[in-house]
C-alpha positions in Angstrom: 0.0 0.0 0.0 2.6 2.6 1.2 4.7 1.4 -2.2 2.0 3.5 -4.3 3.3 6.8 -2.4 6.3 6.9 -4.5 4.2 7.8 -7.2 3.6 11.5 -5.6 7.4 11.7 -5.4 6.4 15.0 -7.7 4.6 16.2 -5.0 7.3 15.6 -2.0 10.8 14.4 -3.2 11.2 12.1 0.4 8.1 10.0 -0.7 10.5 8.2 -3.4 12.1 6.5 -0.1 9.3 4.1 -0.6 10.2 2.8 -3.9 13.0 1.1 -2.4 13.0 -2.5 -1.4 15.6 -2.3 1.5 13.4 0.5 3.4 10.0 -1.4 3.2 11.9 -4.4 3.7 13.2 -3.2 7.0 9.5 -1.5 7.8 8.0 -4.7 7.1 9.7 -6.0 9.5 9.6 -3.6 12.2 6.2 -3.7 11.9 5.5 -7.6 12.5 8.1 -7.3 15.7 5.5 -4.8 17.3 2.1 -6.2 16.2 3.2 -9.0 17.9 4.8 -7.8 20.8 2.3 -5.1 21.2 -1.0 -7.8 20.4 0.3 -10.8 21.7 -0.1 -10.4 25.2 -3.8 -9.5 24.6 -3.9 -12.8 22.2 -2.3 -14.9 25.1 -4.7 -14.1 27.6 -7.9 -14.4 25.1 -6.5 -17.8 24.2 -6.1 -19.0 27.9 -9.5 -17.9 29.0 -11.1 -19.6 25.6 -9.1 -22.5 27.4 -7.2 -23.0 23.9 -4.6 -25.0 25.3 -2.0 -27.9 24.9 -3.3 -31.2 25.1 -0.7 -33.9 25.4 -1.0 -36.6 23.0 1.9 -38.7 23.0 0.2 -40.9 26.4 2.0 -44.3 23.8 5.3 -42.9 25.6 5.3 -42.7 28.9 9.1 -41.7 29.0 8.3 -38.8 27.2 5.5 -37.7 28.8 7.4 -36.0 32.0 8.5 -33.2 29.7 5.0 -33.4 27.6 3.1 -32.7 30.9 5.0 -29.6 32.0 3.6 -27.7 28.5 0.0 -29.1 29.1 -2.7 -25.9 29.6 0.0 -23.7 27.7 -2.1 -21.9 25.0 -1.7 -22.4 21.4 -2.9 -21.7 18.2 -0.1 -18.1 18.2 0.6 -19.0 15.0 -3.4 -16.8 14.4 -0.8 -13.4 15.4 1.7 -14.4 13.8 0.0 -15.0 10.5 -1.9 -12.0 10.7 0.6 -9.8 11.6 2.8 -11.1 8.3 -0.2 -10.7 6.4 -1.2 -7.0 7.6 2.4 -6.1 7.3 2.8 -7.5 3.5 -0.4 -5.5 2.5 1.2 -2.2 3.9 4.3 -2.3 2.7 5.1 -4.7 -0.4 3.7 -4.0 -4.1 0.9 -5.6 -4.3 0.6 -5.8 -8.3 3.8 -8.1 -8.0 2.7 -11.8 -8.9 4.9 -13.5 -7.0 3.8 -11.3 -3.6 -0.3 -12.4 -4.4 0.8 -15.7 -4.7 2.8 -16.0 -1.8 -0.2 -14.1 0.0 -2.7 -17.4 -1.4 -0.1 -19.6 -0.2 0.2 -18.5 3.3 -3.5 -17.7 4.3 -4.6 -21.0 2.7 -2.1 -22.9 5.0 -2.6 -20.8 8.1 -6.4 -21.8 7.1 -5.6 -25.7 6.8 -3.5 -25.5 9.6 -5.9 -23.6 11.5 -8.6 -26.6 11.0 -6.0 -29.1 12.0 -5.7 -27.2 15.4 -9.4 -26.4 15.8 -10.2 -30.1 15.5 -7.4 -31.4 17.4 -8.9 -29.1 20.2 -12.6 -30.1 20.0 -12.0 -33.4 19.4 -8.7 -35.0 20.5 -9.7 -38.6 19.3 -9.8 -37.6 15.7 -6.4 -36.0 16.2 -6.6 -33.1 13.7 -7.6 -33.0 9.9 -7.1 -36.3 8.3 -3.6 -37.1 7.1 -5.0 -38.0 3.1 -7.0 -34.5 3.7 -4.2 -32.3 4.4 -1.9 -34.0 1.8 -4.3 -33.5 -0.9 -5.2 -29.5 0.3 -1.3 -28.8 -0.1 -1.0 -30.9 -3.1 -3.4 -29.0 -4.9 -1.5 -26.1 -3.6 1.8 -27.1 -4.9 0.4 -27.7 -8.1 -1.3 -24.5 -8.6 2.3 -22.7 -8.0 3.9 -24.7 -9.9 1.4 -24.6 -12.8 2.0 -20.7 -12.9 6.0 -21.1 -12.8 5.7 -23.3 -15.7 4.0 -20.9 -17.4 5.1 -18.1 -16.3 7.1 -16.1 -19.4 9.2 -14.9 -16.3 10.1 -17.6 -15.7 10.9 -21.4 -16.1 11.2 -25.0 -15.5 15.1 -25.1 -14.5 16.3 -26.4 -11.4 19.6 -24.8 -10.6 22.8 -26.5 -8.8 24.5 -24.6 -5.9 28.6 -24.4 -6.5 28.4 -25.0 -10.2 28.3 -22.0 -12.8 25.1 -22.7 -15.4 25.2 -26.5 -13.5 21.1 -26.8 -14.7 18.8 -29.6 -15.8 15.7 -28.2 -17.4 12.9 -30.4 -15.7 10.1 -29.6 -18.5 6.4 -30.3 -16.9 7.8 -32.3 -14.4 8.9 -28.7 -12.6 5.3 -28.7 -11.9 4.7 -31.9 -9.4 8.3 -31.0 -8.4 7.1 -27.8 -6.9 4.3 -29.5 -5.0 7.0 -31.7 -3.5 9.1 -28.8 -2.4 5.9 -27.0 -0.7 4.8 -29.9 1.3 8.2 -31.0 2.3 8.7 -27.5 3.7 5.5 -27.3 5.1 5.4 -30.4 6.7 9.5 -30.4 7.8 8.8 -26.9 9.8 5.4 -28.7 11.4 7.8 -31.7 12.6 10.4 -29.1 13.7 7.7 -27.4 15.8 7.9 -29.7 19.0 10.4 -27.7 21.5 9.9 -23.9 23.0 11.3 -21.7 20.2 12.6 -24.4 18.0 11.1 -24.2 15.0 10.6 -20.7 14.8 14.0 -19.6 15.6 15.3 -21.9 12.7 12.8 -20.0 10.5 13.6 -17.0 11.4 17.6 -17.9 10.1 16.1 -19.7 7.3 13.9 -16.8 6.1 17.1 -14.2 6.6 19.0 -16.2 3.9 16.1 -16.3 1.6 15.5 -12.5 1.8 19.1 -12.0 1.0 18.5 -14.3 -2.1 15.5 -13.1 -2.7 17.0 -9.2 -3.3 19.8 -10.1 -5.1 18.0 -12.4 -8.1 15.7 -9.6 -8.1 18.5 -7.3 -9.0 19.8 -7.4 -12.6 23.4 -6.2 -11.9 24.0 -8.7 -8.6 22.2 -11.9 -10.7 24.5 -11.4 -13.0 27.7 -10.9 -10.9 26.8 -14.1 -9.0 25.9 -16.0 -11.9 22.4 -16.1 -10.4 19.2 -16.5 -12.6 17.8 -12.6 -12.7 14.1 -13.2 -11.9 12.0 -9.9 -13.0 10.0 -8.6 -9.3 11.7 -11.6 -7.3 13.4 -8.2 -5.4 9.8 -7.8 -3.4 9.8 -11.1 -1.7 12.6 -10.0 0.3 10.1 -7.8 1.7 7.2 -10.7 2.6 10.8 -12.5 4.1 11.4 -9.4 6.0 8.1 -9.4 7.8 8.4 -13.3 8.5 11.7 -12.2 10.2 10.3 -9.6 12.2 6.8 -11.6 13.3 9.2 -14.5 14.0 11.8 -12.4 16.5 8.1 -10.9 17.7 6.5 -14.4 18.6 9.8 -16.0 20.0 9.7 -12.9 22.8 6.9 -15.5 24.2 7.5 -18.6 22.9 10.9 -18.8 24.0 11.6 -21.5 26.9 9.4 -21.8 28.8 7.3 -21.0 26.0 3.6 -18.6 27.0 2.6 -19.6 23.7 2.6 -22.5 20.9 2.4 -21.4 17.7 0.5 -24.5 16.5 -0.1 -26.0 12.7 -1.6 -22.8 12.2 1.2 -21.1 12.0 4.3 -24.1 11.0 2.5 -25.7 7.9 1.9 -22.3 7.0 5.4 -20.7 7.7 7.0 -23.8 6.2 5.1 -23.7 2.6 5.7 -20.2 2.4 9.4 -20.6 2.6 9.3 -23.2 -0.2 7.0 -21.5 -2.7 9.8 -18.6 -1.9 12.4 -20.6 -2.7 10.6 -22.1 -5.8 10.0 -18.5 -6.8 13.7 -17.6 -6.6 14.4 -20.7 -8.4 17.0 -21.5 -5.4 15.3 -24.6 -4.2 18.7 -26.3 -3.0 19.8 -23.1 -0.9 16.2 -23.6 1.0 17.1 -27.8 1.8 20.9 -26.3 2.5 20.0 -23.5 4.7 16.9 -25.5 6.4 19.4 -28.6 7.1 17.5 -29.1 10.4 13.8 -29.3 9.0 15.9 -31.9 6.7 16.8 -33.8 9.7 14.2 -33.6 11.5 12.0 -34.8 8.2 14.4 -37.4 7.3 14.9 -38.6 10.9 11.0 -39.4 10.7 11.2 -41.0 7.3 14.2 -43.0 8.6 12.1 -44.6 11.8 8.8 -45.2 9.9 11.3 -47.3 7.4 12.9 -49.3 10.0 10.1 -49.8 12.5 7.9 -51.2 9.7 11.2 -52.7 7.5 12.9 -54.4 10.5 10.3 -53.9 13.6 13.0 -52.3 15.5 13.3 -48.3 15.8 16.6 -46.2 15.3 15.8 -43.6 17.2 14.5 -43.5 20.8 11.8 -41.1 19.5 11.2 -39.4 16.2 11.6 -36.4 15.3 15.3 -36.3 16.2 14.8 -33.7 18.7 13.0 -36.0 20.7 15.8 -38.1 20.4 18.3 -36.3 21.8 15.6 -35.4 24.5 15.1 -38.8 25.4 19.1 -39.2 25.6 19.3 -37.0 28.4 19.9 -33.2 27.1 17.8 -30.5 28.5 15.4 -28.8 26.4 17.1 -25.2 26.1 20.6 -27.4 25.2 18.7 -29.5 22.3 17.0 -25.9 21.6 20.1 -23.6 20.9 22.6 -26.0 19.1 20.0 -26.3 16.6 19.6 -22.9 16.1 24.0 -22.8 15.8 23.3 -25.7 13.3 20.8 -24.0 11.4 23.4 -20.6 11.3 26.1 -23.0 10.2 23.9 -24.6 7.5 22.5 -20.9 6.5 26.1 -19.6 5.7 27.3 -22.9 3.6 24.1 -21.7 1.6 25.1 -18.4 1.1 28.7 -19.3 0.1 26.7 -21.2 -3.0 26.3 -17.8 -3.8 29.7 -16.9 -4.7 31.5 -20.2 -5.1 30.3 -21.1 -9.0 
């Protein structure tokens, strides 16, 4: 909305600050960090008197119910302010006549809204435990082929899939690029969602995550740095640094209570939602690998749920204590805030090998 000022820059010279993408970016940003610091206690307190709360589901592991138990009655569904905040923010101050920023917009409500059922049934009816599994898959199936579909056929651009550390290393993957993007959003989606099981976990990682991507995001939008780092130039890519921005700021804004001990779970509403964005991003920045790089620990955490459902079913014997992996290391012995912080280190470490792919071609 503000972007449209520039256009009286005849009027008042200092309203031409708003045509550039590094100012919005950063008011994006500021203003998700205070909508949700300044909203949130208000939230927190009308979730704990609608008694919208932790329920502790895991009763088939009695070991790990001693560290379940502590976060039962702690109110959930944050992910409502969180959301909203990045949504309210992106309507102020990105361009909202850039493709890729509606279509980032359609992604995120309609996952906030899937995720939202999830919680909302999981609530009213803990026996059903949430929207069914062939449900969900299908809603963010359709989703992922819907962006995909536009990619492919998007003059702007195209069905490559681009190597990291290789100069024009491509493979062109025709219609295929299509189903390949549906695979990228619900892996994303879904790796956050399993992430989301410690105070501050999964959001912290985001928030790392989604600083990376804005950088990427800003520079393939930028003819003259594209082509310096032998990065595809993508025509309005530059705005989604600004829908990144706001993620970053709601993120930092939302971990000032969901920090250990956490005041507030951000729920499915807001991980499957936060977790597709990041992947249609990456899709739309065509740097799919930098997102798996610099989200190593959604990887893990994915993979280390793949790995057990293989060998309980495979060999009847599990690999882990308890899947995801963070569980794992819980069960082992570490303390919550220990398993908490290296993660966040690893998901630093894994977000600067993915921007070295950026200069080493």
């Amino acid at each position: 909305m503000f972007y449209y000022l520039s256009e009286l820059k005849e009027l008042f010279f200092a309203l031409n600050i708003f045509r550039y993408i590094t100012f919005r970016a950063g008011m994006a940003a500021v203003t998700t960090f205070l909508l949700c610091i300044i909203f949130g206690p208000f939230f927190i307190d009308k979730l704990r008197r609608m008694k919208i709360h932790e329920i502790n589901k895991r009763k088939d592991c009695p070991d790990l119910d001693q560290f379940q138990n502590e976060k039962e009655g702690t109110p959930t569904m944050g992910g409502v302010f969180v959301i909203g905040s990045i949504l309210i923010s992106v309507l102020l101050w990105a361009d909202l006549s850039n493709r890729y920023i509606l279509l980032t917009l359609v992604t995120c409500f309609s996952l906030a809204l899937l995720g939202f059922a999830d919680d909302y049934i999981k609530l009213t009816n803990p026996v059903q435990r949430g929207v069914k599994k062939r449900t969900k898959l299908v809603w963010q199936i359709m989703l992922g082929f819907f962006v995909g579909t536009y990619v492919y056929f998007n003059p702007d651009t195209n069905s490559l899939l681009h190597f990291p550390f290789l100069k024009n290393a491509v493979i062109n993957l025709g219609l295929f690029y299509i189903p390949f993007t549906a695979l990228v959003v619900i892996g994303s989606s879904n790796a956050v969602n399993l992430t989301d099981g410690l105070d501050g976990l999964a959001i912290g990682c985001v928030l790392i995550v989604t600083m990376t991507l804005a950088i990427v995001s800003y520079i393939v939008g930028h003819i003259n740095f594209s082509e310096y780092l032998f990065l595809p130039y993508i025509n309005g890519a530059g705005e989604l640094s600004i829908f990144c921005a706001a993620i970053v700021g709601a993120s930092l804004g939302f971990l000032w209570f969901n920090c250990h001990p956490a005041s507030v779970f951000m729920g499915d509403t807001g991980s499957l939602s936060l977790g597709g964005t990041l992947g249609v991003i990456a899709v739309f920045i065509k740097q799919e690998f930098v997102l798996a790089i610099a989200g190593g620990v959604f990887v893990m955490e994915a993979l280390s749920v793949i790995i057990q459902i293989i060998s309980v079913r495979g060999y009847g014997k599990k690999f882990f204590k308890l899947a995801p992996i963070h569980h794992h290391f819980q069960m082992s012995g570490w303390k919550e805030s220990k398993i908490i912080i290296r993660f966040w280190i690893l998901t630093i470490i894994f977000a600067l090998i993915a921007l070295t792919t950026l200069k080493i071609r």
